[in-house]
BAGUFI-848070 format. One line per field, with one value per residue (C-alpha): residue in one letter; y, z, x; residue number from 1. Coordinates in Angstrom, 2 decimals. Layout:
BEGIN
rest: [A,...] $
py: [Y,...] $
pz: [Z,...] $
px: [X,...] $
nr: [NUM,...] $
***
This chain:
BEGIN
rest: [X,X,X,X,X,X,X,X,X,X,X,X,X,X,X,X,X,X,X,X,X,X,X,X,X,X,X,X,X,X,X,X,X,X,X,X,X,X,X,X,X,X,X,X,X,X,X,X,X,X,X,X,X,X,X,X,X,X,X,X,X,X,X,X,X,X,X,X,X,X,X,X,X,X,X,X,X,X,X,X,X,X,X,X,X,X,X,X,X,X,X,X,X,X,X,X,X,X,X,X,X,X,X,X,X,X,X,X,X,X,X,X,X,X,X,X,X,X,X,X,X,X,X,X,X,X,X,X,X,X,X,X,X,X,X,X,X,X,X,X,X,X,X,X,X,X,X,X,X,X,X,X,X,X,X,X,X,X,X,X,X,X,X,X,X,X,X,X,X,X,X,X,X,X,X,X,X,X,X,X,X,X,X,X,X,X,X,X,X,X,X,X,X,X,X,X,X,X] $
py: [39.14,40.23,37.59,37.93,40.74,39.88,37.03,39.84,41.81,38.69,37.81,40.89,41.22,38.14,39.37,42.39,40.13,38.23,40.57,42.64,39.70,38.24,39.46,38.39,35.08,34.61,35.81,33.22,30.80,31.43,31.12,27.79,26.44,28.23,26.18,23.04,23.65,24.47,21.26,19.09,20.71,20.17,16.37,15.59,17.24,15.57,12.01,12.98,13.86,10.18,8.17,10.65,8.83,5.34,4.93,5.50,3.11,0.88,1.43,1.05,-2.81,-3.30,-2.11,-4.01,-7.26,-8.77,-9.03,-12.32,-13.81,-16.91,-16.90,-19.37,-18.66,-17.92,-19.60,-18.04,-20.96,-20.97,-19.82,-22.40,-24.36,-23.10,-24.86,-26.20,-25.67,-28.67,-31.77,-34.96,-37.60,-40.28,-37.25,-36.10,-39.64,-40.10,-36.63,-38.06,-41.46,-39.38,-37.63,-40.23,-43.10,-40.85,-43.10,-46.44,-44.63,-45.61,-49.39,-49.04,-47.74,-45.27,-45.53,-42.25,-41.31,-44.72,-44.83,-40.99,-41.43,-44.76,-42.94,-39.85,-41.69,-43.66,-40.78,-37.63,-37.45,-38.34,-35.68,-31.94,-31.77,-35.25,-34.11,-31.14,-32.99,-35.29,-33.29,-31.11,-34.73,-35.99,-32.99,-32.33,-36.42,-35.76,-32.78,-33.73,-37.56,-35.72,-33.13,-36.20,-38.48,-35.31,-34.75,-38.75,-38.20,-35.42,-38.53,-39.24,-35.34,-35.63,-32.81,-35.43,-36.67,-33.13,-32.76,-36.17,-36.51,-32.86,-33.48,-36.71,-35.17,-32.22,-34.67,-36.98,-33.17,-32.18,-35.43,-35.76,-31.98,-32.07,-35.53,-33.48,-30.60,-32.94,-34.37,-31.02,-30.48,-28.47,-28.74,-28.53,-26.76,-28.07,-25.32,-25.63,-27.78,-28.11,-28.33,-31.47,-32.47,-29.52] $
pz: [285.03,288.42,288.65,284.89,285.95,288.82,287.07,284.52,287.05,288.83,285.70,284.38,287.65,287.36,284.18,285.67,288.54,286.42,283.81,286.38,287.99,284.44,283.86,287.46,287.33,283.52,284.99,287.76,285.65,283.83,286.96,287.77,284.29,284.35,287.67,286.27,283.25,285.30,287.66,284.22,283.14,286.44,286.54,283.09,284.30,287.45,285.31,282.86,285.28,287.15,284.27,283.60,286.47,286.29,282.81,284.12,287.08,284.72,282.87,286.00,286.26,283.17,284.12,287.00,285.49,284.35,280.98,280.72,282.21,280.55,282.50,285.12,288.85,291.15,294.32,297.59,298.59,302.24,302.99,303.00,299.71,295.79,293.59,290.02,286.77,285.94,288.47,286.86,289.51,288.78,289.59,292.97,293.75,293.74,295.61,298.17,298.48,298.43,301.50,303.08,302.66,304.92,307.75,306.68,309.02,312.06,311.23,309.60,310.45,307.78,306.06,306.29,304.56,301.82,300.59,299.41,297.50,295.65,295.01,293.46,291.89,290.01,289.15,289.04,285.23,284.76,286.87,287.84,290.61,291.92,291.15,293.62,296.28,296.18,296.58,299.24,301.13,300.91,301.80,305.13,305.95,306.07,307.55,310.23,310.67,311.07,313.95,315.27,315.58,317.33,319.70,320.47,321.60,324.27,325.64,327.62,329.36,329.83,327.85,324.82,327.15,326.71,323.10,321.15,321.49,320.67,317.40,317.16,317.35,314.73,312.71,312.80,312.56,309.52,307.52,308.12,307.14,303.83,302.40,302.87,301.18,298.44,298.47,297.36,294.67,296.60,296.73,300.15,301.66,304.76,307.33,309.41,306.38,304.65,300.77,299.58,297.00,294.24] $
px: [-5.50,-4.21,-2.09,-0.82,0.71,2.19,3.83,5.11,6.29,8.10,9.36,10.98,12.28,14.12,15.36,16.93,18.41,20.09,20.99,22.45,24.29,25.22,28.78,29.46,28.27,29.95,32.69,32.80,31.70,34.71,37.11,35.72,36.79,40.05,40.88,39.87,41.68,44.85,44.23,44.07,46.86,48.99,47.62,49.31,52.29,52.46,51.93,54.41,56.87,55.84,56.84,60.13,61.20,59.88,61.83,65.39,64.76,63.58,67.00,68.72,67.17,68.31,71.35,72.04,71.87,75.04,76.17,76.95,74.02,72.48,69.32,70.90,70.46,72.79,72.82,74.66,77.16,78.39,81.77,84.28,83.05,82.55,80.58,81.79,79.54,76.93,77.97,76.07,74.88,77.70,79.96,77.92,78.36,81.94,82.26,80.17,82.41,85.93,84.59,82.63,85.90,87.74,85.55,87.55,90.28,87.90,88.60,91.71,95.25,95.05,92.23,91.42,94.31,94.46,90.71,90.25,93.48,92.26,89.28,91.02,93.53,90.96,88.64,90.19,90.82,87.02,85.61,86.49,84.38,85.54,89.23,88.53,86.95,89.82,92.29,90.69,89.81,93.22,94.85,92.89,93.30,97.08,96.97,94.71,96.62,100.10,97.73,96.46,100.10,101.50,99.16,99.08,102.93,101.89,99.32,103.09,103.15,99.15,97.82,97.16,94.17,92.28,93.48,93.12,89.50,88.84,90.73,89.01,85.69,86.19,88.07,84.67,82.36,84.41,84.43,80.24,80.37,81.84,79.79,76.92,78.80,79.62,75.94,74.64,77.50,80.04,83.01,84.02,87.01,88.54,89.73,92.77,94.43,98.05,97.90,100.55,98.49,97.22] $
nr: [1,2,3,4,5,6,7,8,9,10,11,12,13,14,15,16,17,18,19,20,21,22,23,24,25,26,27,28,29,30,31,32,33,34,35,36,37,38,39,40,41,42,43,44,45,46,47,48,49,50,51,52,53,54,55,56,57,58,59,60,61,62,63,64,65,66,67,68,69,70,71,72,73,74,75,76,77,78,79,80,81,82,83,84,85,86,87,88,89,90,91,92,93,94,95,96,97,98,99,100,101,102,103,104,105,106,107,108,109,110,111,112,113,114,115,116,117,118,119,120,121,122,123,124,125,126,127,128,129,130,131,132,133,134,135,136,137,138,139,140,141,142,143,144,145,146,147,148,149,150,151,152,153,154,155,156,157,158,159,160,161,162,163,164,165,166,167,168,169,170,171,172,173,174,175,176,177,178,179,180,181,182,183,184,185,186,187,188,189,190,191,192,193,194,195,196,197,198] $
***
């Protein structure tokens, strides 16, 4: 019974503990769910001011894209050549033999000159792209043949020894450069050249 009593004692000792601590801890209790109340709160406002910002970028995308854009991908050309729309492969191929014909010049007095302008002649109403590459080929063959007669005629003072073969050379570098050109559907445009044919 001793012990009863003790455990009475204990007990209603408890009671006064925690009835004398009650409006304290309630009180903290309540603190505790304030601040997690407040933390929810500032997490949905840090979301919602998140997405507040991730719409108009997403508007800006949208906004970036051009208007007329058919889905078709742009491709960065190098300087010097522009590409026509939609070159078919009987058209790449005639590019390819404007520019390349220019070489008939190495066996023929003016070949480089007379088999681009068969070429163009005979294709350039078929073909835009093969109309352009013609008349950029033919107009850098003259060019470069009327560069290449003058600086034959300084041969006589001897400065034409330094300069013919470093004509001849970018002549040959230039030719090579623009059937490649041509080969991936550029048109290519010659530097350094006089336009008599448009």
């Amino acid at each position: 019974m001793g012990s009863e009593q003790n455990d009475d004692s204990e007990s209603s000792g408890l009671e006064r503990d925690s009835a004398a601590n009650g409006p304290e801890e309630r009180a903290s209790d309540e603190e505790v769910s304030d601040h997690e109340s407040a933390r929810q709160d500032s997490d949905e406002d840090l979301a919602d001011h998140e997405s507040a910002h991730q719409e108009p970028a997403a508007e800006d995308a949208v906004a970036e894209e051009p208007a007329g854009d058919t889905g078709a991908s742009s491709t960065d050309s190098a300087p010097g050549s522009t590409e026509p729309s939609a070159v078919t492969d009987e058209e790449q191929t005639w590019g390819v033999l404007v520019h390349a014909s220019a070489l008939a010049g190495l066996a023929i007095p003016f070949g480089n000159v007379l088999a681009p302008l068969l070429l163009w002649l005979v294709k350039k109403d078929e073909s835009e792209f093969v109309d352009a590459s013609g008349t950029e080929a033919i107009n850098f063959q003259l060019t470069w043949t009327l560069l290449l007669l003058g600086a034959s005629l300084t041969i006589l003072v001897g400065v034409g020894l330094l300069i013919v073969p470093v004509i001849a050379v970018a002549w040959l570098v230039l030719v090579v450069l623009a059937t490649i050109r041509a080969s991936e559907r550029e048109v290519y445009d010659y530097p350094l050249t006089i336009d008599f044919v448009n």
